[in-house]
N, C-alpha and C positions, 0 to 999 in steps of 0.2 A: 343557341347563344342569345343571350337578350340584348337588347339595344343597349344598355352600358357599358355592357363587355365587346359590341359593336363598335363603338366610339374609340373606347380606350386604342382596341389594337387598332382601328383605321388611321387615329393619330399617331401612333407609334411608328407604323409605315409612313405615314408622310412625314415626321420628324427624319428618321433617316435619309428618307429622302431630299427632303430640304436640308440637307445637312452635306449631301455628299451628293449632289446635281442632279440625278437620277429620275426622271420624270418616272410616277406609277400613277395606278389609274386608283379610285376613291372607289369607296363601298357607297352604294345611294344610300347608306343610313348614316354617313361620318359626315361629320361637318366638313363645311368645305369652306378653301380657300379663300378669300376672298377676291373677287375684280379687280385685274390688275395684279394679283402680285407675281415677283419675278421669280419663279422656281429655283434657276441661275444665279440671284442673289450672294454678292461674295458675305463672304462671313466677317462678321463685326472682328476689327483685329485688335488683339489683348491690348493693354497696357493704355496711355495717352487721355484723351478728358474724357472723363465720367459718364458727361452728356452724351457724347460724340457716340461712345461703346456701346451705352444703351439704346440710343436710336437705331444703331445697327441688328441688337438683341431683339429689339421691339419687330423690327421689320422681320426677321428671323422667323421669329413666332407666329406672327401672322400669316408669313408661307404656308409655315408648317397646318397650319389650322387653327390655332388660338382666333378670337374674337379681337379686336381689337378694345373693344370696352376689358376685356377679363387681363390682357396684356396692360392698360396702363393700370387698370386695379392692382395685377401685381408687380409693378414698381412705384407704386405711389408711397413714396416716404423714404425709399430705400436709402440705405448707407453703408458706406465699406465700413466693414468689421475690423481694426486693427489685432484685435483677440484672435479669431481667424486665422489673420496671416501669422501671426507670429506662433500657436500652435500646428500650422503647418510647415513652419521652419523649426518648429523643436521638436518634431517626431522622436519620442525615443525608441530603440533598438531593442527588440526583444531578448535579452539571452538566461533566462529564468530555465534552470535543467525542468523535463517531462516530471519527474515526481515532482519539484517544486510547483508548479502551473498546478500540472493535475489535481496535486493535492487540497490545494485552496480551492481551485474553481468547483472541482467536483465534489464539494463541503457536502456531508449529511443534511445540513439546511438546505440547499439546493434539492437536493434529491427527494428528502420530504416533499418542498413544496412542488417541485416537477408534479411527482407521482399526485399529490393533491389535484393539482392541474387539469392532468390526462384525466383521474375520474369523473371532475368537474364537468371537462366539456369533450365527452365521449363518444358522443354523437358525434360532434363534430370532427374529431379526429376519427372518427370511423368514415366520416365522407371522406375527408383527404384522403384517406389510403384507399378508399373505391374509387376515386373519381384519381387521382394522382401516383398512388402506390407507394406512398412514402409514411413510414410506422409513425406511430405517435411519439414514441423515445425519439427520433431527431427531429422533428420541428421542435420538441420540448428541451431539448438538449440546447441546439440555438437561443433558443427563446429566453432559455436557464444562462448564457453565458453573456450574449449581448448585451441585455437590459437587468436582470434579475427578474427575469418576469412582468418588465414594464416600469420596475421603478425605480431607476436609471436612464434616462432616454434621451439627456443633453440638452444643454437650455441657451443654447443659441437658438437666434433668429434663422431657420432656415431661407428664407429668402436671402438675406443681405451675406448668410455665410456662400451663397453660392454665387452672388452674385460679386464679390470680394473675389472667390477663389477664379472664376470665368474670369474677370475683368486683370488680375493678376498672367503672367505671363509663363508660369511654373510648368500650369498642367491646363491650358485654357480649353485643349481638344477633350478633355472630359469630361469637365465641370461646366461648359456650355451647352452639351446638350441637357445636360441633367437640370439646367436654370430653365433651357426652354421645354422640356418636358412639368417643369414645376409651374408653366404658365397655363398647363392644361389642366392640372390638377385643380387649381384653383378656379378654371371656369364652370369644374364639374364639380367644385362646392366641395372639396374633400381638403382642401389643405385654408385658412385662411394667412394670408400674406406677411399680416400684423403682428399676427400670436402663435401661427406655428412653431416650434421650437423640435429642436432633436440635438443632431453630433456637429460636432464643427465642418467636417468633410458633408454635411446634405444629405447625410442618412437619418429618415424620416421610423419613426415608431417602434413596437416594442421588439422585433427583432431588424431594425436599424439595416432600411433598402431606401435603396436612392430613386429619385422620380422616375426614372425609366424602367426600370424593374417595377415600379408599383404601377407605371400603367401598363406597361405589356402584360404580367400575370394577378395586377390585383381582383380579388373575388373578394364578392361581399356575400360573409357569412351570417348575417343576421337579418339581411333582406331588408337595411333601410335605403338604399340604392345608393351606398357610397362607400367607398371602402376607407375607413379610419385605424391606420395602424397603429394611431396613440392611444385608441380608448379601448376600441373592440377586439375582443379576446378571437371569435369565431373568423373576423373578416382577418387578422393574425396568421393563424392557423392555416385556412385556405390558402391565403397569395402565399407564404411561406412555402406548404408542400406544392403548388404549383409552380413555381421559383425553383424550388430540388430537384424538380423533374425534371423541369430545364436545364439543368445543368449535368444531365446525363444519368440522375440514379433509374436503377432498374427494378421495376417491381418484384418483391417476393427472393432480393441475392440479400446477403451477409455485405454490412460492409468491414469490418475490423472483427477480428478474434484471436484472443489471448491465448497461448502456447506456451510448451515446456520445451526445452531441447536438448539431446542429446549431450551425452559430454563430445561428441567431435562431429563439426558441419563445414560444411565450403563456407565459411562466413562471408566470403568473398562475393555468392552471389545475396547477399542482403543486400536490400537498402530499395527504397524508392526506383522505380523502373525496373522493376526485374521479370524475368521473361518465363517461371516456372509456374506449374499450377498449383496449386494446394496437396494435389494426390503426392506431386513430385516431391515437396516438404513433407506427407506424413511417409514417405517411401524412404526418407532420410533419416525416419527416427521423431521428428517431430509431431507434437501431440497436443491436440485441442486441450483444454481444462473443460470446456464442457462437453465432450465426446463428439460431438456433429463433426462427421467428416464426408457429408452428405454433395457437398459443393466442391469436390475434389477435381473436377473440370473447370474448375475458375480461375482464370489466370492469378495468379497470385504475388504479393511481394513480401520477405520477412523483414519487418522492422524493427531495429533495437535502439530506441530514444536513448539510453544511457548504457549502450554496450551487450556483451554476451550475458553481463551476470543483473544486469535487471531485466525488467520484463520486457516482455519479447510478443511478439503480434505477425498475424498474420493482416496483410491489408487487401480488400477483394474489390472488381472493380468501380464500385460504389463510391468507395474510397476516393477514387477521381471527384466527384462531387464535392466534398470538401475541401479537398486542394484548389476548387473553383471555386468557393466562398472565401478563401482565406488563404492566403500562401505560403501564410507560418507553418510550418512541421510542427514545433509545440502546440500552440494552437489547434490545429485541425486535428492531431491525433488525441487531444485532450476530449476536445469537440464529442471524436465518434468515440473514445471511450466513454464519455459520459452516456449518451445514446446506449452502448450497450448496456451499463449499470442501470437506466430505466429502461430497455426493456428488457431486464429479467436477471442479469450476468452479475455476480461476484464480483467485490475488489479486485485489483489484479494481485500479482505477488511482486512485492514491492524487490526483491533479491537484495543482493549485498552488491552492487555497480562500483567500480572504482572510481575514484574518485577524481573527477575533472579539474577542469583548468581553471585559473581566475583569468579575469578580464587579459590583464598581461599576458601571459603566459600563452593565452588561445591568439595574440595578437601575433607572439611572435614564432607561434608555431606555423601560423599564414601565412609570413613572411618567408620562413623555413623553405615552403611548399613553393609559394609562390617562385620563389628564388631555384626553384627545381622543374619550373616549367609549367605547374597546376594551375589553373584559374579557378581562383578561390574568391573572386569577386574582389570585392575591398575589403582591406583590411578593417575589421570593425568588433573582434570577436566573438562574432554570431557561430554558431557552429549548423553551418547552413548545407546545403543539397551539395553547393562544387566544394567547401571543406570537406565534408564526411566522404565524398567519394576520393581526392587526393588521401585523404588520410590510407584509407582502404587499401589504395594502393599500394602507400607506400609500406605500411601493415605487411603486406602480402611479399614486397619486396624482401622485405626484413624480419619473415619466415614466424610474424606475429598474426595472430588469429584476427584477422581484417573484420571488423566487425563495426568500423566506423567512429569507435568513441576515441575522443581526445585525451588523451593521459600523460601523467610527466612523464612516465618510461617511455612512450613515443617522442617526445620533447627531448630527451635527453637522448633517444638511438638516432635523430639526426642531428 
């Protein structure tokens, strides 16, 4: 481990620490605290003057290990972002159907320039997957959806956006570690305060990780001893597949694969958390597109984004992985489709899916559910994890092929 990669994690464990009272002991290569400060330090509370909230921040950081010169460096200037807060009160609601998403994100343009990508910097993704075990089709798949490959990356101030979102009272236990993790960054000369720029939420570079993830797993791929996720493609790459490892992927498993099925299955057991292995689905009838039925001791789940009659996946447990990058269902299954389309897989087969709800209609089918006991979350017409499984049920109740999609004929049998 070199002395940068020393640092980063020694600060990482003492931010936690100073974060949640926790005395631990220092690596003799981590910077250390400074004299005097108070481990026990309550935490700066949201909201109230300016002044007041950053002197709390400031002492904060200092616990944690920042230098005190590198802490007022990075709040010299600062300013709350009104943009900030008000895109953090307009979040909009994802509800774009799987072929809709998939289709645009996973454009032939993207996929060219993926694949350009991978050849580009081969090496370098051949270390990730040695030293990480995570393929080049999904850090390039991420990489492809985040930024477009870096050029898209958000032109907020990250400083002042996280310093806005900490000092706001919404989400302050998240966004203040992440402000005091960005005071280390900048003593380690990898972020400057002024002109860093990224997302409105404080995710920093071309696949868009927030300061504590970039200190705990950042690696610097190009060996100038700092890792830059706005400019360098290799120091990218690296933190990236070390980030996926972390989140549980396992080296050398499948995480998604596309599937044909039977005309008659338990549809009932689809969907997200399901408890069969893959053997158990081809023992049913169901059938890889590309034949590997190699991984038939994998626990498995069969997913159907838009029903029996589109396409249909098998998800293995790698798949967890990206449900911890993202928590959209669209999203994430778009994600490891794309991944498999660069490394190696066919389109999927787009079927003939019935045809869904509009915004109304999925609102008031919530309400249906909801009014039948389901927790369907809020009404919002998302067709989300606690929708699709009330649906299921009540599919199953009403002797309809439970297979989780939203349709009028379900809308109109209750």
């Amino acid at each position: 481990m070199d002395r940068l990669t020393i640092r980063r994690t020694a600060f990482a464990i003492m931010l936690a620490s100073a974060l949640s009272g926790v005395a631990v002991a220092q690596d003799a290569s981590s910077t250390a605290a400074p004299a005097g400060a108070d481990a026990n330090a309550p935490k700066a509370p949201c909201g109230g003057d300016l002044s007041a909230f950053l002197a709390g921040v400031k002492t904060e950081a200092v616990t944690a290990g920042t230098s005190p010169e590198a802490v007022d460096r990075t709040f010299a200037g600062v300013q709350i972002d009104q943009k900030t807060l008000s895109m953090d009160r307009a979040q909009g609601v994802f509800k774009q159907t799987f072929l809709e998403f998939s289709q645009r994100a996973v454009s032939q343009a993207r996929l060219d320039i993926g694949r350009k990508k991978m050849q580009q910097y081969a090496d370098v993704f051949a270390k990730a997957e040695k030293d990480y075990g995570v393929p080049a089709g999904v850090i390039t798949a991420f990489w492809g959806l985040e930024t477009d490959f870096g050029a898209v990356q958000g032109n907020f101030n990250i400083r002042n956006s996280l310093v806005t979102l900490s000092h706001d009272c919404r989400r302050p236990d998240f966004f203040r570690p992440q402000l005091i993790a960005l005071t280390k960054l900048v003593e380690l000369g990898d972020v400057d305060p002024a002109t860093t720029t990224g997302a409105w939420a404080g995710e920093i570079g071309q696949t868009q990780l927030v300061p504590k993830v970039i200190l705990t797993y950042g690696e610097d791929g190009d060996g100038d001893g700092h890792i830059k996720l706005k400019e360098s493609a290799p120091d990218v790459i690296l933190t990236t597949a070390k980030f996926i490892q972390s989140l549980g992927f396992q080296r050398g498993q499948p995480w998604l694969q596309e599937v044909t099925l039977p005309a008659s299955l338990p549809y009932e057991k689809s969907g997200i958390g399901g408890t069969m292995t893959a053997a158990d689905w081809f023992n049913l009838g169901v059938k890889p597109r590309d034949g590997n039925t190699s991984f038939g001791n994998l626990q498995t789940a069969l997913i159907l984004p838009q029903g029996r009659m589109g396409p249909a996946f098998l998800t293995y447990p790698n798949f967890n992985a990206y449900l911890a990058w993202n928590q959209s269902f669209i999203y994430t299954t778009s994600a490891a489709y794309f991944a498999t389309r660069l490394s190696g897989a066919p389109g999927y087969d787009k079927g003939t899916p019935e045809q869904g709800l509009s915004d109304v209609d999925m609102k008031a089918l919530q309400t249906k559910l909801q009014a039948r006991g389901y927790d369907v979350g809020e009404i919002d017409g998302i067709l989300g994890s606690g929708t699709r499984v009330a649906i299921q049920k009540e599919q199953q109740r009403l002797g309809l092929p439970a297979d989780g999609w939203a349709t009028q004929s379900l809308l109109k049998a209750l």
